[in-house]
N, C-alpha and C positions, 0 to 999 in steps of 0.2 A: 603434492601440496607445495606450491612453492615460499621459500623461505624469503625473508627480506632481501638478499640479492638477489634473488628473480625478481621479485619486483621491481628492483633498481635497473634491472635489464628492459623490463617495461618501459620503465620512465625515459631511460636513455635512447629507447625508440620512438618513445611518446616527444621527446624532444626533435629527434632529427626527422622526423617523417611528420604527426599529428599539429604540433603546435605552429612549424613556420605556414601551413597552410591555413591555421586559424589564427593567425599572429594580431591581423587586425581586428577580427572579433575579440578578442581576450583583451587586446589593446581597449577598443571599444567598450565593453562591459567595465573594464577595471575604472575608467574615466565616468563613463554615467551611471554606474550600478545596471544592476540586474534587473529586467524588464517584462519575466517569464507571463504567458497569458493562459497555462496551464498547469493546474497543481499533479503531481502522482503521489499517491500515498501508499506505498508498498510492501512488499514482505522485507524482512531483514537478509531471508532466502541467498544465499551468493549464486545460485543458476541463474537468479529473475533480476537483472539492474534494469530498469527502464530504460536508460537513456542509453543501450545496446540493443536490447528489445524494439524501442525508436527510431532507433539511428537518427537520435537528435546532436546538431552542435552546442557547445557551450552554452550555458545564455538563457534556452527555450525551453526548461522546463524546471519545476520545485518542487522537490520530491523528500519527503520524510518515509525512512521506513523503519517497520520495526516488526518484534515475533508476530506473523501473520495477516500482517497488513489492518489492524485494525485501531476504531476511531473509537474512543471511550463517547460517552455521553456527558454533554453540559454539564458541569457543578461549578458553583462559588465558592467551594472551601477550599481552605488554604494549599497547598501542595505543589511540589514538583509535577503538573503539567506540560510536559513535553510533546505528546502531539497536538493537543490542544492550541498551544503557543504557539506550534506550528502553521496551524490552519490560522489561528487567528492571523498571526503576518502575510501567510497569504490572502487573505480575502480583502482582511482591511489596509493592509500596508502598499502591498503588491499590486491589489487588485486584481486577481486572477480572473478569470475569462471563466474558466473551467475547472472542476475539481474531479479527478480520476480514482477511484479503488480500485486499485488492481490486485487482487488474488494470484492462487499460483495452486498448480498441482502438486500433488505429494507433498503437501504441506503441513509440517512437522505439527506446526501449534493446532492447525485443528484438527489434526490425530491426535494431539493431546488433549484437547478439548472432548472428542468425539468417545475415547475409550478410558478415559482417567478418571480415579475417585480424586477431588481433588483436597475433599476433607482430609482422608485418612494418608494419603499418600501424595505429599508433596512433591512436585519435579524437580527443586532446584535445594538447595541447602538455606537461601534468605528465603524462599516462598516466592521471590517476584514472577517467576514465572509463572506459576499457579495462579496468580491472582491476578497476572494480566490476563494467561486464556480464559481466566471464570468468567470475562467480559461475554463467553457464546456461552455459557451457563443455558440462560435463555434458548437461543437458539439450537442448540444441541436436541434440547427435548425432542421436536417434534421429526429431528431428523432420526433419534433414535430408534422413536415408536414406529415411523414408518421402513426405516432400512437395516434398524441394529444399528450395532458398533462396529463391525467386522467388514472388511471388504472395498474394494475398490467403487461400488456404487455408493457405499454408506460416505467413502471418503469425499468424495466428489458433492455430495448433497450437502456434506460439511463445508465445503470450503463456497461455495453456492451462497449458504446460507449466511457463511462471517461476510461475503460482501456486503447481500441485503443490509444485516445488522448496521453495518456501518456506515451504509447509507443512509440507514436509520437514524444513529444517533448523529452524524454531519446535521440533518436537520434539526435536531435539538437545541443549535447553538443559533442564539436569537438573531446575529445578523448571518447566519448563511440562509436561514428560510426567510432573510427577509428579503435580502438580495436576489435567492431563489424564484419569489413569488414574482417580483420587479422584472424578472426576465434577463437581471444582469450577471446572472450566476446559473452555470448548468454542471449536474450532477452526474455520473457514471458510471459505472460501474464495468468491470472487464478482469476476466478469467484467463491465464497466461498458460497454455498447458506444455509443461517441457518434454513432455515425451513426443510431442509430435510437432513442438515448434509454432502452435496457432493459437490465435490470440480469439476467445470469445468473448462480445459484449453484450450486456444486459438490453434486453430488449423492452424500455420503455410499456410498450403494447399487450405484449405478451408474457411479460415474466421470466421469461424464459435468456439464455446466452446461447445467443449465435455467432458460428463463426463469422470472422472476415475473411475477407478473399486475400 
């Protein structure tokens, strides 16, 4: 686990080797702001950063993540909304092209989701964690009755199922399905699996996530 100077040993590399090659991009963005045409919205996960996963430069991508990669549903009540806020600056500020869930394997929150009482037995000491995974409450159900709680099939139908979800509730929010409908906005969904390094995407057609090459 590296401590604060390890990562200063990053940076210090990140200096002499990463930056003077993107010197004028960073130059660039810092002058016109950021111009990303693609959102990700991801797990908090530290195996899964997208823009390693991408092998994107600076710049090209807007990425919010958090436990499990998921997207709450619309409300107008008052609150600290954080991915919400998120998305909103992307779609309406940003104007993103594209908006990304990307999932991940062996994914803590929905094994928490998948096998926790979340009544009885809270996971964190405030609750926040409990009560952001109850967001696959819903979706838990149906993955329970068909595969259990237990196992790496069960696990995987879970984490299947929090992208759906949060593809789901993305369109909840009135100007993404409006932008959606318009054609100026496309949705996606994609599965990161780290044991074997392959990225599976939702297949429109078929429901289904297939790999890419």
């Amino acid at each position: 686990m590296p401590e604060y100077a390890q990562l200063l040993k990053g940076y210090r590399r990140f200096r002499k080797g990463i930056y003077p090659r993107q010197r004028e991009r960073f130059g660039r963005t810092a002058l016109e702001g950021q111009r990303p045409k693609l959102m990700i919205i991801g797990c908090s996960d530290s195996r899964v950063d997208p823009a390693q996963i991408f092998d994107v430069d600076p710049g090209e991508i807007f990425v919010v993540r958090n436990v499990a990669a998921l997207v709450p549903p619309f409300e107008t009540t008052p609150g600290l909304h954080g991915v919400s806020a998120a998305v909103e600056f992307a779609v309406q500020m940003l104007e993103v092209k594209q908006i990304v869930v990307m999932g991940h394997g062996r994914c803590g929150g929905c094994q928490a989701a998948l096998t926790q009482n979340f009544n009885s037995k809270p996971l964190g000491e405030g609750g926040f964690v409990a009560n952001w995974i109850n967001l696959l409450s819903t979706a838990r159900e149906p993955v329970a009755r068909k595969h259990g709680t237990e196992g790496r099939k069960a696990e995987l139908a879970m984490e299947f199922a929090a992208i759906r979800l949060s593809l789901a509730n993305l369109r909840t929010f009135p100007w993404v399905a409006d932008k959606e409908r318009g054609g100026l906005l496309k949705l996606r969904g994609a599965h990161f699996s780290i044991r074997e390094g392959v990225l599976y995407s939702l297949d429109e057609d078929t429901g289904e996530f297939l790999p890419e090459d």
